[in-house]
C-alpha positions as CSV (number, residue, x, y, z in Angstrom):
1,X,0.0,-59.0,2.8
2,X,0.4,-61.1,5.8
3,X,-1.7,-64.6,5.8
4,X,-1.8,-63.8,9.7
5,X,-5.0,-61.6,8.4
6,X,-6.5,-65.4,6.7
7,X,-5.9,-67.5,9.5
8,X,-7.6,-65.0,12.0
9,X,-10.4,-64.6,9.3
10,X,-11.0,-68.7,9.1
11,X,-11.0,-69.0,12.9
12,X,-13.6,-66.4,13.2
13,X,-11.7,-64.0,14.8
14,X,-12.5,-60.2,14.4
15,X,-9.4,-58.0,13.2
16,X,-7.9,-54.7,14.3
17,X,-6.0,-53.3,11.4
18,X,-3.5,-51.0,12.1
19,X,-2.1,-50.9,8.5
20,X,-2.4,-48.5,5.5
21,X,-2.6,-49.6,2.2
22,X,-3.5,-52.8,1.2
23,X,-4.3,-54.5,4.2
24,X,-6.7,-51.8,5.7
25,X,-8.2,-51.8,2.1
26,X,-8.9,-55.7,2.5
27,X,-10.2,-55.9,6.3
28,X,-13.0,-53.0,5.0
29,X,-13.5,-54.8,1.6
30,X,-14.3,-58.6,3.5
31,X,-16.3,-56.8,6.2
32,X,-14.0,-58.3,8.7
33,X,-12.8,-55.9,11.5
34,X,-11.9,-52.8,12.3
35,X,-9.5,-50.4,11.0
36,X,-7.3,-48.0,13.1
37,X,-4.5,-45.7,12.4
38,X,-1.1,-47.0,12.6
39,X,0.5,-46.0,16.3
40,X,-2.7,-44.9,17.5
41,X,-2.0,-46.6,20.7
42,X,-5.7,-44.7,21.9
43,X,-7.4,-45.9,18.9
44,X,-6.4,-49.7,19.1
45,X,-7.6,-49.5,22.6
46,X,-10.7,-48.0,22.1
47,X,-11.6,-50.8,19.0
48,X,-10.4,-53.8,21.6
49,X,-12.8,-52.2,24.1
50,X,-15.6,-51.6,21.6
51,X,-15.6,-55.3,20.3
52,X,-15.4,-56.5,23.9
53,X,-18.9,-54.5,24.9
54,X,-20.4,-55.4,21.3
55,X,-20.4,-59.1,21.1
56,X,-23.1,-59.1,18.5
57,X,-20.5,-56.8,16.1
58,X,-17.7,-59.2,17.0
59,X,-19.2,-61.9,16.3
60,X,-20.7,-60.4,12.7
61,X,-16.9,-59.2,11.9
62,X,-15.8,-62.9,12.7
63,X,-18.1,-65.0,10.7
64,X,-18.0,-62.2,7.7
65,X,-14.3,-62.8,7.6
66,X,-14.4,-66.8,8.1
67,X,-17.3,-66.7,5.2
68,X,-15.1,-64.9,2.9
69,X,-11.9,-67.4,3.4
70,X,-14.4,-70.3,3.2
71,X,-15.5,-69.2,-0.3
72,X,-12.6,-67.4,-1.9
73,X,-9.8,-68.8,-0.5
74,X,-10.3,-72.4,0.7
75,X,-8.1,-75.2,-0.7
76,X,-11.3,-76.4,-2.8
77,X,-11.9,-72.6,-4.1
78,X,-8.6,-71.9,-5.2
79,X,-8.4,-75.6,-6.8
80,X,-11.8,-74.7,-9.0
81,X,-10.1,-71.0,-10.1
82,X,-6.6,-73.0,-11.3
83,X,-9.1,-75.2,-13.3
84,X,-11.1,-72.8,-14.5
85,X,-7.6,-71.0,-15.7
86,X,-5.9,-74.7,-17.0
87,X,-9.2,-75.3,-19.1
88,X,-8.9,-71.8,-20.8
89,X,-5.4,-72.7,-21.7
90,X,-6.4,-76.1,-22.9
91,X,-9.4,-74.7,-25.0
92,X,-6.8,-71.8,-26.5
């Protein structure tokens, strides 16, 4: 999966998926954007349009995304999960 979809999540920036598979699966999962059929020039058009006239839902998608990097995947988060995993295999 790209990290282009984690940087735009920890700026706060809404995202338009145009992906099957995993990627569509994570942008519904994190509550973070929208997801539109790939090559659906219409539909990509109509979700930039729709976030543009619904600030309040672009801003929700933003910080929903930016919440989920900042407690799953930041620096610190990832550093407590390897110690969690080291101290299992110390305790083994």
């Amino acid at each position: 999966m790209s990290s282009k979809l984690y940087e735009y999540q920890a700026a706060g920036k809404p995202i338009i998926c145009c992906a099957d598979g995993q990627p569509a699966e994570y942008v519904k999962e994190t509550k973070s954007g929208v997801v539109v059929k790939p090559g659906d020039y219409e539909a990509i058009s109509k979700a930039v349009f729709y976030l543009k006239n619904n600030p309040n839902l672009d801003r929700a998608l933003g910080d929903s995304g930016r919440r989920y990097v900042e407690n799953n995947l930041s620096i610190e988060k990832i550093g407590e999960k390897i110690m969690v995993v080291f101290n299992k295999v110390l305790k083994k």
